[in-house]
PDB file of N, CA, C, O and CB in Angstrom:
ATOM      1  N   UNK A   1      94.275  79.424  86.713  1.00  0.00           N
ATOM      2  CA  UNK A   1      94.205  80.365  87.811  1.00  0.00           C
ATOM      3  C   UNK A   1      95.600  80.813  88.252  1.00  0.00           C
ATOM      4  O   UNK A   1      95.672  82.013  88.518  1.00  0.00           O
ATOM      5  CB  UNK A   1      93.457  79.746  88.980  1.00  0.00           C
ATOM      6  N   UNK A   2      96.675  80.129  88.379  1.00  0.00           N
ATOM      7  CA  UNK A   2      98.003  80.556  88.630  1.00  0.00           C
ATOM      8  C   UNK A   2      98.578  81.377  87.362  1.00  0.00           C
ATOM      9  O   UNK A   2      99.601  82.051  87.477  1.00  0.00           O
ATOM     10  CB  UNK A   2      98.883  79.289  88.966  1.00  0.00           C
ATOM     11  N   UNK A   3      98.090  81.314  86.531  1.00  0.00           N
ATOM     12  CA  UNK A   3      98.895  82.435  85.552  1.00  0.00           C
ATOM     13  C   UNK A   3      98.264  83.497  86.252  1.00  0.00           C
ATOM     14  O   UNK A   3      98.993  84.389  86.687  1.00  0.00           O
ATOM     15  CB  UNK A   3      98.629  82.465  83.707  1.00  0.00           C
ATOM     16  N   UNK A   4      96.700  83.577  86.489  1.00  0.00           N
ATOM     17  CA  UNK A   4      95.885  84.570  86.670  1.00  0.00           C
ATOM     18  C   UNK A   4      97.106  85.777  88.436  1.00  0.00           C
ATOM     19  O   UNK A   4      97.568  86.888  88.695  1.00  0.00           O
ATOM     20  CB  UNK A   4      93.866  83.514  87.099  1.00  0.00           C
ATOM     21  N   UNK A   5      96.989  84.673  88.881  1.00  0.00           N
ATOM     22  CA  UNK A   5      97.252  84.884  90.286  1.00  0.00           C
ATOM     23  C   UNK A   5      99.480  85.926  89.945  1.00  0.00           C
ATOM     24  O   UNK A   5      99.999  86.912  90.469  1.00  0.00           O
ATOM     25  CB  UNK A   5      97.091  82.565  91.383  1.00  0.00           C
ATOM     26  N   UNK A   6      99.828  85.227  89.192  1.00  0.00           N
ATOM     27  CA  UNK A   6     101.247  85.644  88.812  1.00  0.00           C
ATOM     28  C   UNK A   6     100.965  87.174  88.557  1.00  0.00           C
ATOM     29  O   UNK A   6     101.309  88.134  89.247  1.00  0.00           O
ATOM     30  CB  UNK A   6     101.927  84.779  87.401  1.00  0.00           C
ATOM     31  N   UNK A   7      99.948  87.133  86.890  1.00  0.00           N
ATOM     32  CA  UNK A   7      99.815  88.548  86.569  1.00  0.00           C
ATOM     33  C   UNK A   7      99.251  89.389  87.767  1.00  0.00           C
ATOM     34  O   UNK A   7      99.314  90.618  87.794  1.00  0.00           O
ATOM     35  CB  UNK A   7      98.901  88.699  85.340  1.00  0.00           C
ATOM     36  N   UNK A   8      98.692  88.615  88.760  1.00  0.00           N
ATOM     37  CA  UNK A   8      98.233  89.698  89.725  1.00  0.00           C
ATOM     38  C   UNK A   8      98.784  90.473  90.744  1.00  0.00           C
ATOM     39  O   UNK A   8      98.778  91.662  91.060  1.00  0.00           O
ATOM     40  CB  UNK A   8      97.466  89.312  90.277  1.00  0.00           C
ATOM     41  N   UNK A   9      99.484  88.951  91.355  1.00  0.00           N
ATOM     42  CA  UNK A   9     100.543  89.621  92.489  1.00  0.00           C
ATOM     43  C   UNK A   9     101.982  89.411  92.251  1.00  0.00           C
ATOM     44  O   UNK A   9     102.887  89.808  92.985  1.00  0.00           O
ATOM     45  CB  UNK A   9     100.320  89.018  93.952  1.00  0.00           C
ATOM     46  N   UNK A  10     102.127  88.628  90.952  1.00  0.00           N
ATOM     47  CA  UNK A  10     103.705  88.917  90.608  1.00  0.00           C
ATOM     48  C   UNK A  10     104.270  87.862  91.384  1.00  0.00           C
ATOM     49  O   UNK A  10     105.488  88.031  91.328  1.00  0.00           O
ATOM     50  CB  UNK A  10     104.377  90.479  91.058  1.00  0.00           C
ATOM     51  N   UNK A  11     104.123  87.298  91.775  1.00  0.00           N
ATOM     52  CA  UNK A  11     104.995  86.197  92.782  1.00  0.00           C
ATOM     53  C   UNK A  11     104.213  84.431  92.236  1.00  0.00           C
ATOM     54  O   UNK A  11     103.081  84.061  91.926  1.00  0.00           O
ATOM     55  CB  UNK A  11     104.527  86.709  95.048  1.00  0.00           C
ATOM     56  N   UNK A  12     105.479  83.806  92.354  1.00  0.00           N
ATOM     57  CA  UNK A  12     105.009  82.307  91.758  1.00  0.00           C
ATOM     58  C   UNK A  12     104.158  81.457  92.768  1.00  0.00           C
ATOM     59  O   UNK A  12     104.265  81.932  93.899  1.00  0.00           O
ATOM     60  CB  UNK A  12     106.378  81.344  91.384  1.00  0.00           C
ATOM     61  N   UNK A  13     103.592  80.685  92.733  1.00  0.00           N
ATOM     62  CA  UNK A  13     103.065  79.611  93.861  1.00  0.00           C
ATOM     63  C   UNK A  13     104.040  79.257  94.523  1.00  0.00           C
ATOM     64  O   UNK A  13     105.201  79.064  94.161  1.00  0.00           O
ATOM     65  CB  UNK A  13     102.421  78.348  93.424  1.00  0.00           C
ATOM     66  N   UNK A  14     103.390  79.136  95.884  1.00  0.00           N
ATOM     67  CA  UNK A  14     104.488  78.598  97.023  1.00  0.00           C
ATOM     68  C   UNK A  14     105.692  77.027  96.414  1.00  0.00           C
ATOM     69  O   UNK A  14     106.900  76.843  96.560  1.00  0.00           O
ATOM     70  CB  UNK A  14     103.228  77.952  98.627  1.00  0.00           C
ATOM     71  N   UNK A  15     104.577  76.176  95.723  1.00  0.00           N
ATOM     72  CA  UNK A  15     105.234  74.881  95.254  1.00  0.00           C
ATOM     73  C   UNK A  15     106.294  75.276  94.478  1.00  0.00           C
ATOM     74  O   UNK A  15     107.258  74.522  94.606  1.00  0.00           O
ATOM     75  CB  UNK A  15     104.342  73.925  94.457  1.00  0.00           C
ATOM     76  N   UNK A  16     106.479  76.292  93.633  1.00  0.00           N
ATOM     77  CA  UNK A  16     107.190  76.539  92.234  1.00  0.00           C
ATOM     78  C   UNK A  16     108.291  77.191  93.029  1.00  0.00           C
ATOM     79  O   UNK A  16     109.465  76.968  92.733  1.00  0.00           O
ATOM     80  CB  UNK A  16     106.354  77.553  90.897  1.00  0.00           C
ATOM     81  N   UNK A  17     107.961  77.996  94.039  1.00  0.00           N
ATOM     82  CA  UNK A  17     109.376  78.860  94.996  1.00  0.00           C
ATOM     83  C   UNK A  17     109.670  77.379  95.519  1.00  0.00           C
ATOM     84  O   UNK A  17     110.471  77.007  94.661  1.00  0.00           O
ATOM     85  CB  UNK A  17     108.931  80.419  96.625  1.00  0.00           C
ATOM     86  N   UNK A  18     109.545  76.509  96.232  1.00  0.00           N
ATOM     87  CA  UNK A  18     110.009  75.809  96.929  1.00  0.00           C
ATOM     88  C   UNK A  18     110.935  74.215  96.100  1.00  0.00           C
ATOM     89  O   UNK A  18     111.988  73.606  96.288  1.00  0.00           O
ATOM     90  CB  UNK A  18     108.785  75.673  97.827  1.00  0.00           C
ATOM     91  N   UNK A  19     109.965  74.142  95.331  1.00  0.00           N
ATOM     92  CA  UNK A  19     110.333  73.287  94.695  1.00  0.00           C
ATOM     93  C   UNK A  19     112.337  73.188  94.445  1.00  0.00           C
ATOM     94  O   UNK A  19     113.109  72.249  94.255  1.00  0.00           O
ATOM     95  CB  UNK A  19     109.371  73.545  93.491  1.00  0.00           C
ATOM     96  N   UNK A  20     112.472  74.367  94.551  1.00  0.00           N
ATOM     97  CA  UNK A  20     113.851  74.693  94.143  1.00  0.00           C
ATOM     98  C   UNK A  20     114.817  74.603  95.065  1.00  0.00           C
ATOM     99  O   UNK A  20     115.835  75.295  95.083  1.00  0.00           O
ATOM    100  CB  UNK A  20     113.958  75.897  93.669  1.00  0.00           C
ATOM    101  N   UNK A  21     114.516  73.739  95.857  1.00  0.00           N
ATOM    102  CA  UNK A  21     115.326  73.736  97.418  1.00  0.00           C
ATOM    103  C   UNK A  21     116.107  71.790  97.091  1.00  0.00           C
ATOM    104  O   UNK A  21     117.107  71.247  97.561  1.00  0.00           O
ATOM    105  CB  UNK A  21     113.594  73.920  99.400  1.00  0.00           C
ATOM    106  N   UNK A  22     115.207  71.371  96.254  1.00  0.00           N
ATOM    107  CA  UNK A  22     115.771  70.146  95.716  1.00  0.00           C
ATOM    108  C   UNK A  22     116.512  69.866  94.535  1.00  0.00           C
ATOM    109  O   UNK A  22     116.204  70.372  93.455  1.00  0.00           O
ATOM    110  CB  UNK A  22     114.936  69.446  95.612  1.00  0.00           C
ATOM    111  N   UNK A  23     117.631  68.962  94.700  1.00  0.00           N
ATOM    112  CA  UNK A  23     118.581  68.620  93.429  1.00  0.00           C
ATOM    113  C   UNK A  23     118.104  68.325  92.645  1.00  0.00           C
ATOM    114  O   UNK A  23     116.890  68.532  92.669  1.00  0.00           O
ATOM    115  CB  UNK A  23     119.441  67.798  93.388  1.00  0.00           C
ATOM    116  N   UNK A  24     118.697  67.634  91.389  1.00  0.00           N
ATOM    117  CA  UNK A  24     118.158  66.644  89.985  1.00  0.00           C
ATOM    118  C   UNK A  24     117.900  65.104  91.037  1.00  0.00           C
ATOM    119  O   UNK A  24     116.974  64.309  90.876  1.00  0.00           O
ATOM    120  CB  UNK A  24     119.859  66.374  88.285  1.00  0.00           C
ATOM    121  N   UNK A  25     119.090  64.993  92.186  1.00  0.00           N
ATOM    122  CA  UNK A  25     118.846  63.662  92.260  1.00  0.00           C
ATOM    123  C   UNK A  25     118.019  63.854  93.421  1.00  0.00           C
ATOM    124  O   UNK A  25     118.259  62.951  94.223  1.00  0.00           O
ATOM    125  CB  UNK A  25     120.062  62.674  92.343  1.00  0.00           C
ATOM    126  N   UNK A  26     117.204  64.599  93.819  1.00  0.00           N
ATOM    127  CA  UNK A  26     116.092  64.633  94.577  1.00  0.00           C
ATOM    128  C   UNK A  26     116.422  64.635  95.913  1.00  0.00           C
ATOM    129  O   UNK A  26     115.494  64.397  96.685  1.00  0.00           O
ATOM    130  CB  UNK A  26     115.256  63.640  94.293  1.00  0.00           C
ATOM    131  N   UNK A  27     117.745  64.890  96.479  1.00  0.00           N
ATOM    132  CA  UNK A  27     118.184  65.438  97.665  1.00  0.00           C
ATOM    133  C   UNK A  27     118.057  67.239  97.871  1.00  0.00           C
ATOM    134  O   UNK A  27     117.926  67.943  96.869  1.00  0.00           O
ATOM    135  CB  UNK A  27     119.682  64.917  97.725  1.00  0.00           C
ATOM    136  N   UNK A  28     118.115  67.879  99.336  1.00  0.00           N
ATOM    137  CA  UNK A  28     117.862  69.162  99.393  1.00  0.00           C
ATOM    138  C   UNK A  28     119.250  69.593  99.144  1.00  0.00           C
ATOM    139  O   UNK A  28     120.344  69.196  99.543  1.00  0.00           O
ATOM    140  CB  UNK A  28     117.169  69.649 100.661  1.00  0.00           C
ATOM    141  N   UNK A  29     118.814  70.626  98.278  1.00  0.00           N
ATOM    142  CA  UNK A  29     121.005  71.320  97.368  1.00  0.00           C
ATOM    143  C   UNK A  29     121.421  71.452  98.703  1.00  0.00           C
ATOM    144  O   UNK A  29     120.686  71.475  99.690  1.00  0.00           O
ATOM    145  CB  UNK A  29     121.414  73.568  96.128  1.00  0.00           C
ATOM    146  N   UNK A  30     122.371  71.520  98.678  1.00  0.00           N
ATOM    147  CA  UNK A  30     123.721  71.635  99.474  1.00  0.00           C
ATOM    148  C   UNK A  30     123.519  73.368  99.783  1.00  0.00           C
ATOM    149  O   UNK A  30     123.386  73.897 100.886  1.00  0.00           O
ATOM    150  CB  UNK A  30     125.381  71.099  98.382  1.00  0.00           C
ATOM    151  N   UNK A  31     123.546  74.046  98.410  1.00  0.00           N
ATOM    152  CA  UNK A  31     123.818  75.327  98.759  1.00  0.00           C
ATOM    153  C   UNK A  31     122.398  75.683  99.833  1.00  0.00           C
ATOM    154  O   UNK A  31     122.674  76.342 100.836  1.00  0.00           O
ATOM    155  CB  UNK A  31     124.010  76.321  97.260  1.00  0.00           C
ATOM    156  N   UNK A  32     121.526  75.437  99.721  1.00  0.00           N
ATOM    157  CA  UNK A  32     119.853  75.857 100.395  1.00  0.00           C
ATOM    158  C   UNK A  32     120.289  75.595 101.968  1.00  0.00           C
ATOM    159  O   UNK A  32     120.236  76.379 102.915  1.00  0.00           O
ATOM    160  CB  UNK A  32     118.180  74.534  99.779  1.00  0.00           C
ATOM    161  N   UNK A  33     120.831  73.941 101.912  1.00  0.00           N
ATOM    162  CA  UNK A  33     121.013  73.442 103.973  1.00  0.00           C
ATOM    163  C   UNK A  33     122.414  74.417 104.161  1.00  0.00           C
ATOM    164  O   UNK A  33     122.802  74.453 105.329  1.00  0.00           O
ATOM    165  CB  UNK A  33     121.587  70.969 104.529  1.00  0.00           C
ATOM    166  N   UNK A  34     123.310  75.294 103.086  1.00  0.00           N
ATOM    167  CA  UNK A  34     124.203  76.093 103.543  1.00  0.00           C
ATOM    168  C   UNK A  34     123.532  77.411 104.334  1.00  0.00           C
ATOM    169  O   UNK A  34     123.595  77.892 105.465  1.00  0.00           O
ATOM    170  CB  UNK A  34     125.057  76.424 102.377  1.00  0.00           C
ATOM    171  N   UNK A  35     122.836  77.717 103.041  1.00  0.00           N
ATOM    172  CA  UNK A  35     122.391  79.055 103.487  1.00  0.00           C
ATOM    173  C   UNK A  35     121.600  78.781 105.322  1.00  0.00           C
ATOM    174  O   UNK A  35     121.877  79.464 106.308  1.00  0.00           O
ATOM    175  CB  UNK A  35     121.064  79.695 102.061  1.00  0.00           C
ATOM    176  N   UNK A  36     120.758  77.772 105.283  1.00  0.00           N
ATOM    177  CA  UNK A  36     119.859  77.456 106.282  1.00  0.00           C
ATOM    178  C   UNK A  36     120.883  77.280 107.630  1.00  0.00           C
ATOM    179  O   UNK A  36     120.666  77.952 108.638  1.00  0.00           O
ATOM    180  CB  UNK A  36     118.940  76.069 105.840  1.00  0.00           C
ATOM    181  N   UNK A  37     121.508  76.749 107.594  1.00  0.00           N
ATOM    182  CA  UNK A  37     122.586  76.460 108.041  1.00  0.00           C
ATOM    183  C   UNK A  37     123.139  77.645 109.040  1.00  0.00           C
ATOM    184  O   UNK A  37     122.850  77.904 110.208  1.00  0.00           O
ATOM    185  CB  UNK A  37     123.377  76.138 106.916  1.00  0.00           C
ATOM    186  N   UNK A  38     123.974  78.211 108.190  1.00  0.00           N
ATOM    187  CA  UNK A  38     124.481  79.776 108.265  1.00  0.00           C
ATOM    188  C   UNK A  38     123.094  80.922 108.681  1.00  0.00           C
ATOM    189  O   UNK A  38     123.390  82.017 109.158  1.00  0.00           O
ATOM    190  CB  UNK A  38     125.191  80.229 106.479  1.00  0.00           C
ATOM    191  N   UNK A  39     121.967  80.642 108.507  1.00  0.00           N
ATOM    192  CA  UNK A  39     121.107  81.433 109.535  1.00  0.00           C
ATOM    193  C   UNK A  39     121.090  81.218 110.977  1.00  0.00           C
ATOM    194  O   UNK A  39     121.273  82.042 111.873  1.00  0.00           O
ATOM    195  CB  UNK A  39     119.834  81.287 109.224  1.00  0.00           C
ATOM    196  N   UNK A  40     120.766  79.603 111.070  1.00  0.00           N
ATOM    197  CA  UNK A  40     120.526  79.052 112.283  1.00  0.00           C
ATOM    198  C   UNK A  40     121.686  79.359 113.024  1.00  0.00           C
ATOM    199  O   UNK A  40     121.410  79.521 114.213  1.00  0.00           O
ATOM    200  CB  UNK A  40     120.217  77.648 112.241  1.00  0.00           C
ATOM    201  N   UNK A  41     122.983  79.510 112.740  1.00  0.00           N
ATOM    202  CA  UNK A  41     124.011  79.780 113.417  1.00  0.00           C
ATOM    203  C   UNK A  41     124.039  81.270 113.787  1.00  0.00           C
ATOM    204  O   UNK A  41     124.369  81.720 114.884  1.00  0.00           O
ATOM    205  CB  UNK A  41     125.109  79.338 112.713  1.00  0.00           C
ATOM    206  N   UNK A  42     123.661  81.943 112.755  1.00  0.00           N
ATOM    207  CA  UNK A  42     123.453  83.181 112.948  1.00  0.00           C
ATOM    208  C   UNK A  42     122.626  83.715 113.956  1.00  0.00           C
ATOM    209  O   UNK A  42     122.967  84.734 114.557  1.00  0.00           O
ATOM    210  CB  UNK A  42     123.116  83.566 111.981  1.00  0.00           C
ATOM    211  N   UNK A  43     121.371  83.013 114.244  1.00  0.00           N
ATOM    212  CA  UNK A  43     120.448  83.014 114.902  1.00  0.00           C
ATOM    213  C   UNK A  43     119.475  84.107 114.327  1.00  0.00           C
ATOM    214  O   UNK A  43     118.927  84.949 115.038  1.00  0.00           O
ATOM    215  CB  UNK A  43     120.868  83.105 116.173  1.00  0.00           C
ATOM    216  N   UNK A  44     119.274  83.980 112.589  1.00  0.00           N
ATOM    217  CA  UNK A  44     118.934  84.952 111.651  1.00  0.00           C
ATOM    218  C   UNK A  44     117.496  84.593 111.469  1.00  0.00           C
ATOM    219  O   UNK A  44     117.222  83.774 110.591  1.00  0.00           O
ATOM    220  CB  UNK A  44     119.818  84.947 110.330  1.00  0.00           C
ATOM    221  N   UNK A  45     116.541  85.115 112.204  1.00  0.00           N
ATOM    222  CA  UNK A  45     115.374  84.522 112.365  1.00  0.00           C
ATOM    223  C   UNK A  45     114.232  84.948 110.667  1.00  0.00           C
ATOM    224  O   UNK A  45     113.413  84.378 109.946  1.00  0.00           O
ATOM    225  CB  UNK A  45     114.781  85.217 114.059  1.00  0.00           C
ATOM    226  N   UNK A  46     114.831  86.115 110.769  1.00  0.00           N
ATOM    227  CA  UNK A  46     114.024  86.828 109.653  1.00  0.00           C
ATOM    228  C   UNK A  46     114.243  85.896 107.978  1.00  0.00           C
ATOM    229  O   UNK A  46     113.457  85.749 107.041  1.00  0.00           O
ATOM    230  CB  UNK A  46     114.748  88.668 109.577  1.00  0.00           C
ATOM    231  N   UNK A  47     115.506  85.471 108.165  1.00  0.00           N
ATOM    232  CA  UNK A  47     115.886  84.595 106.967  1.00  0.00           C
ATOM    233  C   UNK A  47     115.470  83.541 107.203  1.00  0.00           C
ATOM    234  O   UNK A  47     115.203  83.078 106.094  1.00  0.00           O
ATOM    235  CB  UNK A  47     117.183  84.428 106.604  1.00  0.00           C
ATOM    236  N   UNK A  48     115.114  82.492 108.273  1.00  0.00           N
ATOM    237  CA  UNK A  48     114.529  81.072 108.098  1.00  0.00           C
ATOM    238  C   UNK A  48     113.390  81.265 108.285  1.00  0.00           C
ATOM    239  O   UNK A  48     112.778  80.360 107.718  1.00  0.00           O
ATOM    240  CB  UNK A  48     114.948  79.982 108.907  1.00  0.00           C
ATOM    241  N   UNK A  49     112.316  82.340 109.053  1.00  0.00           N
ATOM    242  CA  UNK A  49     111.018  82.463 108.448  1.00  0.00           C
ATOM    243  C   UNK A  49     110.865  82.580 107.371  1.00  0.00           C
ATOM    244  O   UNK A  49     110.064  81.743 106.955  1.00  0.00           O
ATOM    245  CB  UNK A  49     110.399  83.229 108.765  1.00  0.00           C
ATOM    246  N   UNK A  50     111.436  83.582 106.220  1.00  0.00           N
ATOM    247  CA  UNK A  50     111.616  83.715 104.830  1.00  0.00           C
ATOM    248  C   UNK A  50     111.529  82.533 104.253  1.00  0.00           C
ATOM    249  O   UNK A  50     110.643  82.323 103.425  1.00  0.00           O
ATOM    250  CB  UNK A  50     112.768  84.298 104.470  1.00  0.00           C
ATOM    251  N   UNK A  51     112.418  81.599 104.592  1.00  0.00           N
ATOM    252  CA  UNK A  51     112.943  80.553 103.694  1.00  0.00           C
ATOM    253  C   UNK A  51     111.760  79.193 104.085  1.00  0.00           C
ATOM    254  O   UNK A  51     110.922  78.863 103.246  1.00  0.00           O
ATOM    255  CB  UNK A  51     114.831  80.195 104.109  1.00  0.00           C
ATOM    256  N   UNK A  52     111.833  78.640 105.178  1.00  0.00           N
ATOM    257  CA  UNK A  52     111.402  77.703 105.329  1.00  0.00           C
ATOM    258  C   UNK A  52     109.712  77.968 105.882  1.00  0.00           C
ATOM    259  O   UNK A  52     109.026  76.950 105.980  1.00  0.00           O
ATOM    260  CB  UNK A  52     112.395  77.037 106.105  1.00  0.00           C
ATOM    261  N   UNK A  53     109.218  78.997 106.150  1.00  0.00           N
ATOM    262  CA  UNK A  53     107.779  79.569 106.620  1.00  0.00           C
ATOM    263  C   UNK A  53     106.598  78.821 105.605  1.00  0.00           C
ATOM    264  O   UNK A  53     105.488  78.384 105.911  1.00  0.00           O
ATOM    265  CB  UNK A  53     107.733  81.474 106.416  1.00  0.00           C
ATOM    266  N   UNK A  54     107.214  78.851 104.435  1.00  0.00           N
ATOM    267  CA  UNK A  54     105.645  78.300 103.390  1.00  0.00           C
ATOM    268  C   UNK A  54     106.364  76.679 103.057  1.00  0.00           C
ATOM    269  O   UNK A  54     105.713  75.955 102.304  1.00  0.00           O
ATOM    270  CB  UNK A  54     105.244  79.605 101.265  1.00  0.00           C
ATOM    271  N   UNK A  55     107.223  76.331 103.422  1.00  0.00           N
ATOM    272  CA  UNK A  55     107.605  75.047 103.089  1.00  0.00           C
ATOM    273  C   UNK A  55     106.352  73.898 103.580  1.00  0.00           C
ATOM    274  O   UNK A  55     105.677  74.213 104.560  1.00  0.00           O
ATOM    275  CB  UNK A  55     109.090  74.805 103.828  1.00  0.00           C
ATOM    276  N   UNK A  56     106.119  72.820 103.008  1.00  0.00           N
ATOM    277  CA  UNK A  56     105.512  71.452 103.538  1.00  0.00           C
ATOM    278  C   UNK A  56     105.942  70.888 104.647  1.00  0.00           C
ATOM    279  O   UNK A  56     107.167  70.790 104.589  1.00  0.00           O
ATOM    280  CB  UNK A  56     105.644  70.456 102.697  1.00  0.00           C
ATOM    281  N   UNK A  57     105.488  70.446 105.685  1.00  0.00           N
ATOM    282  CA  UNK A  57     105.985  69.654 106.831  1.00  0.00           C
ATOM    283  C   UNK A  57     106.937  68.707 106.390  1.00  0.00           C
ATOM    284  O   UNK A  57     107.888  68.429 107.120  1.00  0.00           O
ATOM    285  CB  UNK A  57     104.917  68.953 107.556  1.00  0.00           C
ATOM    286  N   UNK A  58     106.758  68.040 104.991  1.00  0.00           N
ATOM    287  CA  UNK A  58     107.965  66.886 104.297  1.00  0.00           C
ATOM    288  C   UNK A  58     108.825  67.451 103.904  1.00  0.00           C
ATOM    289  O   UNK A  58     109.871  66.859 103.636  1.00  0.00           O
ATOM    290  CB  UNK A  58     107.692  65.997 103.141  1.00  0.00           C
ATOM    291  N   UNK A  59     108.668  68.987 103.704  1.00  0.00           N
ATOM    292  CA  UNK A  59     109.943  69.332 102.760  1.00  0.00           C
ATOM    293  C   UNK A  59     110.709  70.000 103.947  1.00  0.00           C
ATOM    294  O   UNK A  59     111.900  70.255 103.769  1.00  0.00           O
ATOM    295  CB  UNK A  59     109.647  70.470 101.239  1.00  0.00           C
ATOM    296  N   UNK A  60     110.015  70.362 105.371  1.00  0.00           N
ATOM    297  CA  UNK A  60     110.784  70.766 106.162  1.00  0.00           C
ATOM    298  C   UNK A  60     111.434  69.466 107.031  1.00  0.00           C
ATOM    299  O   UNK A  60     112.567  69.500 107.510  1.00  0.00           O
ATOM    300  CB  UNK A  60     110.066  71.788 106.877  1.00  0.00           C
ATOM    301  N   UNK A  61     110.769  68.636 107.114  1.00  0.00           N
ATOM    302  CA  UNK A  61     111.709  66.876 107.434  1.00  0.00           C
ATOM    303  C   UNK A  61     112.777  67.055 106.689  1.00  0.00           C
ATOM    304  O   UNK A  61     113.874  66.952 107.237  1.00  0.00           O
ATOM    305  CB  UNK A  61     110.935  65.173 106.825  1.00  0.00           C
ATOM    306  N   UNK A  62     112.701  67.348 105.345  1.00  0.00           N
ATOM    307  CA  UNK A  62     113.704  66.656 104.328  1.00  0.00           C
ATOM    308  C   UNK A  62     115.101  67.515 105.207  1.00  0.00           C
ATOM    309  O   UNK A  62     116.086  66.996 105.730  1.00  0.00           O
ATOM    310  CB  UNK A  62     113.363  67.141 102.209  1.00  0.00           C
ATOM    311  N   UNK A  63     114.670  69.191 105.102  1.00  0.00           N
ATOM    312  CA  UNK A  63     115.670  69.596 105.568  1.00  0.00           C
ATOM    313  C   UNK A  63     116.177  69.827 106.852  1.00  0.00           C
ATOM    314  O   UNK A  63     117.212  70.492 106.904  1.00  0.00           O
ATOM    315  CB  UNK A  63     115.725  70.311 105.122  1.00  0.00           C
ATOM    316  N   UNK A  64     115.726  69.466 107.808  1.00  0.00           N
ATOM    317  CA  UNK A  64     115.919  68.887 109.313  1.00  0.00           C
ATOM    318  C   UNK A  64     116.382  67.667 108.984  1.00  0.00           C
ATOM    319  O   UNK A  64     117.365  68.296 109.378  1.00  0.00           O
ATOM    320  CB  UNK A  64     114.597  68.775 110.327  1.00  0.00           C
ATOM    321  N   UNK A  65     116.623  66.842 108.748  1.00  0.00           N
ATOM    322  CA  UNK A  65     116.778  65.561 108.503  1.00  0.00           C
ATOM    323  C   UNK A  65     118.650  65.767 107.879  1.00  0.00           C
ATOM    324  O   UNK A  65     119.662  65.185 108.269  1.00  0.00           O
ATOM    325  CB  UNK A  65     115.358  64.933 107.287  1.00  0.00           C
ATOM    326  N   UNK A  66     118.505  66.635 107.000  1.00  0.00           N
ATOM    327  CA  UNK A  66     120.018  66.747 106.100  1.00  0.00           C
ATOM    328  C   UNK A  66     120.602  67.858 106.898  1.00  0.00           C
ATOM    329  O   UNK A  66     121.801  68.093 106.742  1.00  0.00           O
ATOM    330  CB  UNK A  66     119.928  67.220 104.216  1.00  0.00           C
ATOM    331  N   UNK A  67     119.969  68.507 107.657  1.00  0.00           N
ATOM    332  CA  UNK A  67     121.436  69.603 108.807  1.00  0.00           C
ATOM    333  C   UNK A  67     122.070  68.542 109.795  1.00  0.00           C
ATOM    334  O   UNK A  67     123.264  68.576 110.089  1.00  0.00           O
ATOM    335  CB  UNK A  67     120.585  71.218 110.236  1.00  0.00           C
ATOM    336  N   UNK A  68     120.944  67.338 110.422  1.00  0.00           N
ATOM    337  CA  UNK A  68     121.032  66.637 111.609  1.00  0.00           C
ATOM    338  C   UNK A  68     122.307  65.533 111.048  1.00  0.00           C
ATOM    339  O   UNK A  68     121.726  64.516 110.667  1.00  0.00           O
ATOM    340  CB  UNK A  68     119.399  65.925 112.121  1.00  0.00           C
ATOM    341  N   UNK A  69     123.520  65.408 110.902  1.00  0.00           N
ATOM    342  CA  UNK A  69     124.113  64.581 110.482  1.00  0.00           C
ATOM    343  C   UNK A  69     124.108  62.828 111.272  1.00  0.00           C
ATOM    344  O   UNK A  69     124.784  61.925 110.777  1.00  0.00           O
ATOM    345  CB  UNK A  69     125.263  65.330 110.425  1.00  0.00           C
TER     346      UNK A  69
END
């Protein structure tokens, strides 16, 4: 059904976009809590709905968790 769903609307599953917010060693990249980072400062609302809106409640811990030093 997800090939089905690709050829249809052209866009990957939420898991497959997100998935990519994590390293090899299973921490959130550096560059992703940059960008996130640099919104929140910005107060760039349109970019962290974008970014973090379809994320998992764990994957949004992960990255609340790694801005909060």
């Amino acid at each position: 059904m997800e090939v089905q769903d690709r050829e249809t609307t052209g866009a990957a599953p939420a898991e497959e976009h997100h998935a990519d917010i994590y390293g090899e060693n299973g921490a959130v990249r550096a560059s992703f809590l940059a960008q996130i980072g640099a919104a929140i400062a910005d107060r760039d609302t349109i970019t962290l709905k974008r970014e973090v809106d379809d994320l998992h409640q764990s994957e949004l811990g992960d990255v609340l968790e790694a801005l909060h030093p």
